[in-house]
FILUM-324544 format. One record per atom (N, C-alpha, C, O): x, y, z. Coordinates in pm, whole numbers, plus 50000, padded with zeros to 5 digits. Layout:
// FILUM-324544
XYZ;...
// end
This chain:
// FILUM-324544
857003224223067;857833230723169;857973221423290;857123214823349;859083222723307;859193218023493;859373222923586;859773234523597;859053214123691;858973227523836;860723224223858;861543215323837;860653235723904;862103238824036;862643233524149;862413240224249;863193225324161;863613221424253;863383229524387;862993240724352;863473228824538;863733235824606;864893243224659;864973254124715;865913232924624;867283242924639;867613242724529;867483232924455;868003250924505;868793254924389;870393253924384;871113258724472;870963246024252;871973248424199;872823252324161;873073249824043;873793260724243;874413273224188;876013262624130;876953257424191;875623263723988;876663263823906;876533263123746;875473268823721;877143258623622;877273261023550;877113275923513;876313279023424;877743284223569;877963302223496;876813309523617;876573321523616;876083298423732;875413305823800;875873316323871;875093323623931;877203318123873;877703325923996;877973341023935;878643348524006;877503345923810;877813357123765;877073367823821;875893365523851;877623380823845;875853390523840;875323393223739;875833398723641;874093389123756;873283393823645;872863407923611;871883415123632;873883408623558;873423422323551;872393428223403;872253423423291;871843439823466;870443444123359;869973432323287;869983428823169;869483426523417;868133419923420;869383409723244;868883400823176;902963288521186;904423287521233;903973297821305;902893303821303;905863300321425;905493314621506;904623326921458;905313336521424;903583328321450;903193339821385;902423347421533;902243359521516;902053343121642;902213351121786;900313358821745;899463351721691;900113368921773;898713372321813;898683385221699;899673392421687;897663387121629;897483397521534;896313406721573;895483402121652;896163419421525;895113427421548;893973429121437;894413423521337;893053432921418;891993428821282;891203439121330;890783442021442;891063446021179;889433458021235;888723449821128;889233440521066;887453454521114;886513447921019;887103451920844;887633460620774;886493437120843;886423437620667;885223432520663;884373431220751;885243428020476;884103421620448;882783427120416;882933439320419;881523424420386;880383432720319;879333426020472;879233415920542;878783438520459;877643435820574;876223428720499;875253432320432;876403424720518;875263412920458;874453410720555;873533402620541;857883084022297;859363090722272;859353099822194;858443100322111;860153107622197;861093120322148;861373118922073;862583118922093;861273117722006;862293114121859;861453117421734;860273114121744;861763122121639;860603126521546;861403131821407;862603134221413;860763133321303;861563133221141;861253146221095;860223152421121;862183149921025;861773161320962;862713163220804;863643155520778;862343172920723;863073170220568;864563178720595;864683188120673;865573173420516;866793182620587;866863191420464;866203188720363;867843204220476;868133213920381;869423211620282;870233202520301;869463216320229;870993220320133;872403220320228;873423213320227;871903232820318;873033237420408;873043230820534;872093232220611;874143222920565;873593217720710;874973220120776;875953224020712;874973216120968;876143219221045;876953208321025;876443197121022;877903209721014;878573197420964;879083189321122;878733193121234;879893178721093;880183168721210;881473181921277;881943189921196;881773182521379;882953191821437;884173185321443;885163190221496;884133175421394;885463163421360;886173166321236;887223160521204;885603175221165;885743174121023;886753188321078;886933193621188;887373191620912;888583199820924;888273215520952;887213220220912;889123222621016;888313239221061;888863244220958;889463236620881;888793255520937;889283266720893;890143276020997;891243281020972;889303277421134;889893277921272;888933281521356;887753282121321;889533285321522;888173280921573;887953301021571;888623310021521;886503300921664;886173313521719;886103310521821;885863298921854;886383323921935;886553328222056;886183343922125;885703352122046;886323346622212;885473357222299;886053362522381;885953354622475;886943375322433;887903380822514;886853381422615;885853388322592;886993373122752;886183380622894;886873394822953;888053395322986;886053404722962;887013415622977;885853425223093;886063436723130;884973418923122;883533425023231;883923425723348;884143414223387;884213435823456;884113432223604;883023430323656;882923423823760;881573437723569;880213438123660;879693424023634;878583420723676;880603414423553;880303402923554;881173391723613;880623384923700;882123389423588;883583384323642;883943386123740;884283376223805;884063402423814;884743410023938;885693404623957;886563407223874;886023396024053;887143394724108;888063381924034;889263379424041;887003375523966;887353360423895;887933362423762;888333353823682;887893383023747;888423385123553;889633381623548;889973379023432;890803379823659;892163376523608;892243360523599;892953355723511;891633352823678;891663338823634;891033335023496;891613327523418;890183338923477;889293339623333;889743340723220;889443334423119;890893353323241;891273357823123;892433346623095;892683341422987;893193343723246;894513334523201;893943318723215;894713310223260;892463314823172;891723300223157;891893305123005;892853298922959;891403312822921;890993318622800;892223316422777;892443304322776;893273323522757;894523323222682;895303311722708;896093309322616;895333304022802;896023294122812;895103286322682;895893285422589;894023281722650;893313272822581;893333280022459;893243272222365;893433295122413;893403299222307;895443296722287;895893295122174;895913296822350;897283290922294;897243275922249;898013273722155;896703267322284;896743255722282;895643254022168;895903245522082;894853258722161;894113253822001;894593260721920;893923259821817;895753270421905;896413274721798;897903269321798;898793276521754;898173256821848;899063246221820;898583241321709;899433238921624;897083238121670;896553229621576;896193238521456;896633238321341;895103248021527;894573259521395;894373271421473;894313273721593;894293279421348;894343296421360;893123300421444;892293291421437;892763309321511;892223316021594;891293325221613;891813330621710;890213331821593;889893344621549;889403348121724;888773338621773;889553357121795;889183363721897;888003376421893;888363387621856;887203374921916;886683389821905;886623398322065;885893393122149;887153407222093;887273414422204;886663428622216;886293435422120;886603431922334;885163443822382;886313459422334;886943464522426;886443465322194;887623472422186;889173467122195;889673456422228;889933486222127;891183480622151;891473478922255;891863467322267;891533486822391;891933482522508;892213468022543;893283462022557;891073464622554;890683448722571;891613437522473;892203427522513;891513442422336;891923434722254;893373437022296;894013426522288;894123448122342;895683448222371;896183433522492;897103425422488;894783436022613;895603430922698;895683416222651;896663408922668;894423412522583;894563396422536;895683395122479;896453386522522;896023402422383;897463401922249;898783395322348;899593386122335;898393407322469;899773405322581;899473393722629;900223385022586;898353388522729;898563375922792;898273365622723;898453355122784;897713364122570;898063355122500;899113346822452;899313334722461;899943359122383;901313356622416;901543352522267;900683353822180;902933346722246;902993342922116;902983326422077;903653318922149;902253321021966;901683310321943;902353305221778;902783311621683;902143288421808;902073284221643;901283288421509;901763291321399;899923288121549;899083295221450;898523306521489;898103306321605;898343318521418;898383329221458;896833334021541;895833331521473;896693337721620;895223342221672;895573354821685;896473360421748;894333360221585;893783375921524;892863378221652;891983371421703;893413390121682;892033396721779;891273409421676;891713418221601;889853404821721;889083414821624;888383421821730;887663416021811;888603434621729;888153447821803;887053452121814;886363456521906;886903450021666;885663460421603;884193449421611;883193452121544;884253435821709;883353430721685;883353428421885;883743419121957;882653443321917;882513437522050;881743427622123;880873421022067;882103426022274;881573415622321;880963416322468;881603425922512;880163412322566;880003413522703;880453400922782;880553401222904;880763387822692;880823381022754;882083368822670;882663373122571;882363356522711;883553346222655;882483335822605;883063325022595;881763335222586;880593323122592;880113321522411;878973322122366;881193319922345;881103317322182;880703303322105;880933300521987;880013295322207;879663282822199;878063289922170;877483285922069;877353300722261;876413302322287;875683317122207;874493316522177;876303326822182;876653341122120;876793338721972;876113345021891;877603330321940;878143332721851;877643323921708;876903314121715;878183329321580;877373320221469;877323309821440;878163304821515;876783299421362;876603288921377;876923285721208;876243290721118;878123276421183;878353276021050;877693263520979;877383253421040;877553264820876;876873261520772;877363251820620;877653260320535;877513240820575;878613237420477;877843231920348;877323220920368;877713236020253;876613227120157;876943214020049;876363207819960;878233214120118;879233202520054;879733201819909;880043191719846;879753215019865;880203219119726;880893234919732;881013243819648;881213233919852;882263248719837;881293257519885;881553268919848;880213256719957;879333268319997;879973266520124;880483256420172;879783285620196;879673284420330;878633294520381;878663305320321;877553293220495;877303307320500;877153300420713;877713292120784;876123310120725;876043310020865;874503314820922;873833322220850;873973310321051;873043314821093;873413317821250;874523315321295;872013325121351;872403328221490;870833322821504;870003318521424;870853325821674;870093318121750;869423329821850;868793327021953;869683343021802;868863354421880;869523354022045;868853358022139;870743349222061;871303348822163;870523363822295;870793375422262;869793362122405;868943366722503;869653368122628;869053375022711;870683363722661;871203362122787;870983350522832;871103350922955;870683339322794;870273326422868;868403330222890;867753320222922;867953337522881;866543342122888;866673352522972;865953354923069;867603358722934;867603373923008;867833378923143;867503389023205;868893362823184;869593363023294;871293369123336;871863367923444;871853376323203;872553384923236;872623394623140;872033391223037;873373410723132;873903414723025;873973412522899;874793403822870;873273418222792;874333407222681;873893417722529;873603412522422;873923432722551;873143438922454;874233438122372;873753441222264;875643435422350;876833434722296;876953419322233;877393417922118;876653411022290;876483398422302;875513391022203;875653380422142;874843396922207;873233396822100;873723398221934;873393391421837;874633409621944;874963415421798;876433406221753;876833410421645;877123397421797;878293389821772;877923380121653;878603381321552;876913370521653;876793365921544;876463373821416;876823367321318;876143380321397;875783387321277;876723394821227;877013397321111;877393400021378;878703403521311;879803397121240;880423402121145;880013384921298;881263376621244;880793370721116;881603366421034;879573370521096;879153372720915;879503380920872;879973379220759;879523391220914;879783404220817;881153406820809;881603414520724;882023399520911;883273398720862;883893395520805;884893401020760;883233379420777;883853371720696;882633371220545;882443361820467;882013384220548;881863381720433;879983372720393;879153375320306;879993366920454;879063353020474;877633357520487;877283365820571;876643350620384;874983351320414;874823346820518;875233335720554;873893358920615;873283356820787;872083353820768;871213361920736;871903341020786;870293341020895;869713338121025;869693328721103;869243349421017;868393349121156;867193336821213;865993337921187;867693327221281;866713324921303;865413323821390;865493328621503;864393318821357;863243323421396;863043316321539;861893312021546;863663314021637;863913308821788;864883314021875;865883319821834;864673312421972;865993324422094;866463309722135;865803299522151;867913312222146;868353299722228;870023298022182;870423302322073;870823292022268;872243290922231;873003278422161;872803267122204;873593280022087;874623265722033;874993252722179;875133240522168;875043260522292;875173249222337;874553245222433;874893242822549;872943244122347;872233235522356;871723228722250;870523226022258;872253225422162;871903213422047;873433207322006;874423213421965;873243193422032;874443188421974;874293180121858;873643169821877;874783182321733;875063172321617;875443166721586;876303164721671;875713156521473;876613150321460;876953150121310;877753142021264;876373158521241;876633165321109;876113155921026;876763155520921;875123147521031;874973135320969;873053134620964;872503124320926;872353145021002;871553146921046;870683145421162;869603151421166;871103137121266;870883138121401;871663152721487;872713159121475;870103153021599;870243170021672;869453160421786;868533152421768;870333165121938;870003162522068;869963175822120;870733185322110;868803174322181;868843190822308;868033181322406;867573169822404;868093192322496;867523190522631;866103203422647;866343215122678;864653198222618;863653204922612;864073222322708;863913234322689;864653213622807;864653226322941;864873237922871;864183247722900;865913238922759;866313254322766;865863261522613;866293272222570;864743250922536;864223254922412;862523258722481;861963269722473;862063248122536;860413248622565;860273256422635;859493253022724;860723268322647;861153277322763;860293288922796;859803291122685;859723299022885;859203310322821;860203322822830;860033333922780;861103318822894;861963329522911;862853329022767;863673338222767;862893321722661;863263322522527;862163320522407;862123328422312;861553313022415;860473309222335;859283309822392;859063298422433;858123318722427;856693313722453;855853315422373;855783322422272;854993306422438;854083307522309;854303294122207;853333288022162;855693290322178;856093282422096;856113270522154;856353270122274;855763253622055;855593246122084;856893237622082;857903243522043;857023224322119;858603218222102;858563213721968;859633210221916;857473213021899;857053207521760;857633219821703;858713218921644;857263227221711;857743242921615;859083246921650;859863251821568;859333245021761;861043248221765;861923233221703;863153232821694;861213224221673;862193214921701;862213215021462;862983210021379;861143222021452;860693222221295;861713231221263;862573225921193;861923242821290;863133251421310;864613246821333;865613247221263;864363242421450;866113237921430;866503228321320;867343231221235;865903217821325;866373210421206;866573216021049;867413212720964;865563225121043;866093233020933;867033239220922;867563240920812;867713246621082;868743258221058;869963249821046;871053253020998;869503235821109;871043229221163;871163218120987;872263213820951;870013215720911;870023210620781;870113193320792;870623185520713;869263190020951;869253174820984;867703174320990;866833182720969;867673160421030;866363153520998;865773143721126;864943134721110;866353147321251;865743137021316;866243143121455;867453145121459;865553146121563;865593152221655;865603142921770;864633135321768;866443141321874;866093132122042;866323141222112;867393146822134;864773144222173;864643154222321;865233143922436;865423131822422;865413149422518;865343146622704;864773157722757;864853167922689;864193158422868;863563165222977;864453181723015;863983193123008;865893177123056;866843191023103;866363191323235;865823182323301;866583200923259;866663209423430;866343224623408;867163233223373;865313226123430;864983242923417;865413249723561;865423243723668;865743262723540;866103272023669;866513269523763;866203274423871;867743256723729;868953256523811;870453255323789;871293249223856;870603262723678;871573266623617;871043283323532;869903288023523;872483289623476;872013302023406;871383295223267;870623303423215;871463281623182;871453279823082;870363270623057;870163265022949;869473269023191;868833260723158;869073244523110;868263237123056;870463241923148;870953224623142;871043224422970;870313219722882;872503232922971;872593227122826;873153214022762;874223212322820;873013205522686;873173192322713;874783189622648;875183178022636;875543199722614;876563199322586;877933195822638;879003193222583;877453196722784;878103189722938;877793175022919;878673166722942;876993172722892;876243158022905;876363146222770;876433133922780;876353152222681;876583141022562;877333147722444;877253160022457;878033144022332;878553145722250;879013138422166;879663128622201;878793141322029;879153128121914;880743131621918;881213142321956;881683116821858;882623118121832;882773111721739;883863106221721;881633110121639;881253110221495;880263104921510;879953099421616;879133105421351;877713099921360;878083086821419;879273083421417;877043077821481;876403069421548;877133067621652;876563058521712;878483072021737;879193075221834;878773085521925;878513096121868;878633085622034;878463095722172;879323095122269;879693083722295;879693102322321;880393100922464;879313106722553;878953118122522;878773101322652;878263106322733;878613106722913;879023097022977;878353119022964;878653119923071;878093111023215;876883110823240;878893105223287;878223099523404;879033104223500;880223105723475;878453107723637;878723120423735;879223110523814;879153098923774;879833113723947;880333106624074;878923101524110;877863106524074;879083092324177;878153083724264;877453086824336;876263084024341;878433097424448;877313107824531;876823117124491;876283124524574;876803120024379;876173132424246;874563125624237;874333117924143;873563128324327;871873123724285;871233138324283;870243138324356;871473151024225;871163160524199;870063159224041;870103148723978;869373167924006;868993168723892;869433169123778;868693169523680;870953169023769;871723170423614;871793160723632;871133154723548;872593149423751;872833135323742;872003127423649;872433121623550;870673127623693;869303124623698;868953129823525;868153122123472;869343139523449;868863139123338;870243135323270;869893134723152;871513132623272;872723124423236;872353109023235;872603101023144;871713106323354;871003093023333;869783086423260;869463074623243;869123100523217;867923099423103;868663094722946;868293085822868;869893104722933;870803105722832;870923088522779;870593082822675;871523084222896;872313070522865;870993062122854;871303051422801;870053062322874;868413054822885;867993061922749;867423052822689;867963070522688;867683072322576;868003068922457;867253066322363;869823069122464;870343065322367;870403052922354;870283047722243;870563046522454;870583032622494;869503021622407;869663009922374;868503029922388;867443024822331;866633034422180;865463035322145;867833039922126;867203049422012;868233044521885;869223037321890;867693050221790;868403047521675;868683064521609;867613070221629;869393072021560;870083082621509;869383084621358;868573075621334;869533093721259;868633095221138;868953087021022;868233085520924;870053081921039;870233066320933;870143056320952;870593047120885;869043055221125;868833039421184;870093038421240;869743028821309;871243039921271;872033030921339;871633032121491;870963041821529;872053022321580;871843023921666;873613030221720;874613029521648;873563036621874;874453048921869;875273036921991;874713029922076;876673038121961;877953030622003;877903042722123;877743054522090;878053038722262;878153047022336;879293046522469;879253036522542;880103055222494;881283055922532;881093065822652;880783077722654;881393056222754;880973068322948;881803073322961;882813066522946;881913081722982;883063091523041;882713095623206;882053105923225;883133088023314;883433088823445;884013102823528;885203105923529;883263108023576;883783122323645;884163121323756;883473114623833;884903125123783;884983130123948;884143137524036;883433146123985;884093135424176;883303140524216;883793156124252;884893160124288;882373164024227;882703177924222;883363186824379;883113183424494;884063196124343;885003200724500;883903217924549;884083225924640;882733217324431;882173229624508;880913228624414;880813221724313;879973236924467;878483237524360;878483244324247;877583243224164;879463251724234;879693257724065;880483249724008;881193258323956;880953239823975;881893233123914;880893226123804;879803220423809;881853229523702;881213219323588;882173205623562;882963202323473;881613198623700;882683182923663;882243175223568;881563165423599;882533177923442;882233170323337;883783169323216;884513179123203;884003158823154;884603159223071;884183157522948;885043155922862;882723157322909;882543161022782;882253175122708;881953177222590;882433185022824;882483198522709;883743203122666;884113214522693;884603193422587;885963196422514;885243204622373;884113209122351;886503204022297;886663212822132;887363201522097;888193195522166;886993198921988;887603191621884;888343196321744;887733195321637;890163203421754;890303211721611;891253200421554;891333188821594;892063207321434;892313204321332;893653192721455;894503197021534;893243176021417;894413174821477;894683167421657;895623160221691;893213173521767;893683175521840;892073176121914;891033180421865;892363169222067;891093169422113;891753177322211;892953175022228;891003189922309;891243194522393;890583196222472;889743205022457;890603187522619;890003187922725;890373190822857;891563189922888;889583194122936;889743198223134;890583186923160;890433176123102;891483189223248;892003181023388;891303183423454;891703189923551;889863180023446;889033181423565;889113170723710;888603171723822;889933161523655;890433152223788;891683160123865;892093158423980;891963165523805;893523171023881;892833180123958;892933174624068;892023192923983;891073201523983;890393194924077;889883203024155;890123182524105;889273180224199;889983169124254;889253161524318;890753167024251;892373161124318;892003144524341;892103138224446;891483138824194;891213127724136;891913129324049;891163133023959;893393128823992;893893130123862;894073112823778;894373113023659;893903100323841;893183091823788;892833090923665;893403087923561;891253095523711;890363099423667;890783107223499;890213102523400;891723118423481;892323121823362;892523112723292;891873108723195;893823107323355;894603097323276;893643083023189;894053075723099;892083083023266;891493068423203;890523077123061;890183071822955;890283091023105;889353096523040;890293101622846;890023102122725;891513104222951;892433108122787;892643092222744;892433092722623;892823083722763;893243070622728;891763067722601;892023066722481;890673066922639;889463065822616;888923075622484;888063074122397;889983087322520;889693101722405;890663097222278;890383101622166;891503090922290;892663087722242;891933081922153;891763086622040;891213066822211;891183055122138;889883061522038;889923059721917;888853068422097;888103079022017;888023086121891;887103087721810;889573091021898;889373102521788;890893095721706;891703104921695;891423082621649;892853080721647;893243087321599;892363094121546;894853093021562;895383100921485;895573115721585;896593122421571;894783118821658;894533132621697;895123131221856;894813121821930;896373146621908;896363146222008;895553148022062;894513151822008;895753144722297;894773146522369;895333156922441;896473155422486;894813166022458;895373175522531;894673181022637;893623187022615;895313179322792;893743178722895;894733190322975;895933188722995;893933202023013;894503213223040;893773216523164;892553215023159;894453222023306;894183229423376;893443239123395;894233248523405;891893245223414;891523255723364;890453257023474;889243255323456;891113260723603;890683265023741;889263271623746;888243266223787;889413286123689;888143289223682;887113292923609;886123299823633;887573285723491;885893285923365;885383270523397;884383265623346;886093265023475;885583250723542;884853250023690;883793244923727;885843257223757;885823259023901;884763268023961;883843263524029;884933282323932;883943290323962;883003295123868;881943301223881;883823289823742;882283296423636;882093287923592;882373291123476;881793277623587;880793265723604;880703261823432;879753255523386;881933267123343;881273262123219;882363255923156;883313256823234;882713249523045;883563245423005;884333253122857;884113264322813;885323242222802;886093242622667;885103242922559;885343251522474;884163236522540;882893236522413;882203250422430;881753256922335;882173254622575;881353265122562;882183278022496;881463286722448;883023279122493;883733290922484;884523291622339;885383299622303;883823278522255;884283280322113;883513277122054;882453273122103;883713277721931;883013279421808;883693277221707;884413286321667;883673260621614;884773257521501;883703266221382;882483267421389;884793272421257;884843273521159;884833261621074;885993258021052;884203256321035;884833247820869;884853249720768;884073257520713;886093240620689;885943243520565;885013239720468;884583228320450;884723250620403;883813247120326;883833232820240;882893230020165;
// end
């Protein structure tokens, strides 16, 4: 564990209340389906997470529809959400799950109508948009299997709402049909990043935790994940405990853009805060590590702007990657460095070839709720 800083950080999703502790346009869906150093080795499984580069099926998503969480920020939220759920259904289809019909109507409306169709599903409610973190975690066994597991999603360790929130992964198994497992650790998708190849990065802060795991060692959680995720070789960093809601998930901070490739985040200059500071562990780690087939990891900075308030998540590595198409923040425009865009899409370009860049405006799941585009999805693949 680490100590706390003295001031505290209010951003990434800190600003919520916590409360209790072709044209085919937008479709409606009730349930179907049958309810059914750091660095260290471990044996991988059958089923593993595959690379997120690889082809979807489509993505998943999360209607924000809470005032005792959102209040005054639910109409920007909702039109950050639909603007980006229109735009990843340029590439692939959509699945929404929303808190009821009510909820599911107004999305249908400010969604609007799209290239690939995004289904809102009703019957799989929700408390929160955060489907990076909630939601299931797919599974590919490279012969036509698919199934899925969850992560006991807690609220971040029981820092907001989330008795609705808790039950989403298990549900979207049972929708689609798919063997659920539970696994045996509390903690969210975005905090482990893969690269489908058997390398898994987290940031200790928000696994070694007691507010998700006590009792448990980083040896035993880290024996666990690699099994659920079906890789073989784990690189911790330190994180930032209890100055964020998430405990510094490292999903802001690094990301493959295929095995032995990373993009990793480096903050403005006058950024010497504690995320800076473990972003700079990032690039010192990788810098000097090798990934689970020995390569050593090709690594690509991605330059931020400096942030315009303390909830801002100025980062450009928590994009989605779908069928086709990288989609990321204008977080330079947003912080009235638009520059800064133009070198970061140039860079995404040369990254992913073949695939548009698409860098989108998205005021306040950036601005005031402190989280990004990765957090708020969840790819499907094909089996």
């Amino acid at each position: 564990m680490h100590e706390m800083e003295n001031t505290k950080k209010y951003s990434r999703r800190d600003f919520v209340k916590l409360a209790s502790a072709g044209v085919t346009g937008v479709a409606m869906s009730g349930m179907t389906g049958n309810v059914l150093a750091q660095i260290t080795t471990a044996t991988s499984g059958i089923y593993f997470v595959p690379d997120e580069n690889l082809p979807h099926t489509r993505t998943w998503m999360a209607w924000p529809s809470s005032t005792s969480i959102w209040g005054s920020l639910l109409t920007g939220i909702q039109a950050d959400i639909a603007l980006l759920a229109r735009t990843i259904a340029k590439y692939e289809p959509v699945y929404m799950v929303a808190n009821g019909s009510s909820n599911a109507s107004v999305a249908k409306s400010k969604i609007g109508t799209t290239v690939f169709p995004v289904t809102i599903i009703p019957t799989i409610p929700n408390d929160d948009c955060w489907m990076r973190d909630l939601g299931a975690i797919f599974r590919k066994d490279g012969a036509g299997g698919l199934n899925c597991f969850g992560l006991n999603f807690n609220g971040w360790g029981n820092k907001q709402t989330h008795a609705k929130d808790a039950l989403v992964a298990k549900s979207m198994a049972s929708y689609l049909g798919l063997n659920f497992t539970a696994s045996t650790v509390v903690g969210e998708g975005g905090g482990v990043v893969e690269d489908g190849d058997g390398t898994l990065l987290a940031n200790e802060s928000c696994w070694v935790n007691s507010n998700r795991n006590p009792g448990m060692s980083r040896n035993q959680i880290e024996a666990e994940l690699l099994k659920q995720y079906g890789a073989s070789k784990m690189i911790w960093c330190k994180g930032v405990i209890g100055q964020d809601i998430t405990d510094d998930h490292c999903d802001a901070t690094v990301q493959f853009t295929q095995p032995g490739t990373v993009v990793v985040h480096v903050p403005d200059p006058s950024n010497t805060d504690a995320f800076a500071a473990n972003a700079a562990q990032w690039l010192q780690t990788l810098s000097t590590s090798t990934d689970a087939k020995g390569r050593a990891f090709n690594i690509i900075k991605l330059q931020a702007p400096k942030a315009t308030s303390k909830t801002m998540l100025a980062s450009y590595i928590n994009y989605c990657v779908t069928n086709n198409a990288v989609i990321n923040v204008a977080i330079g425009a947003i912080c009235n460095d638009p520059a800064k865009d133009v070198t970061v899409k140039a860079q995404l370009a040369a990254a992913y070839p073949g695939r548009t860049v698409e860098m989108l405006k998205l005021p306040t799941l950036y601005g005031q709720g402190g989280g990004g585009i990765h957090c708020v999805t969840q790819q499907q693949p094909i089996p």
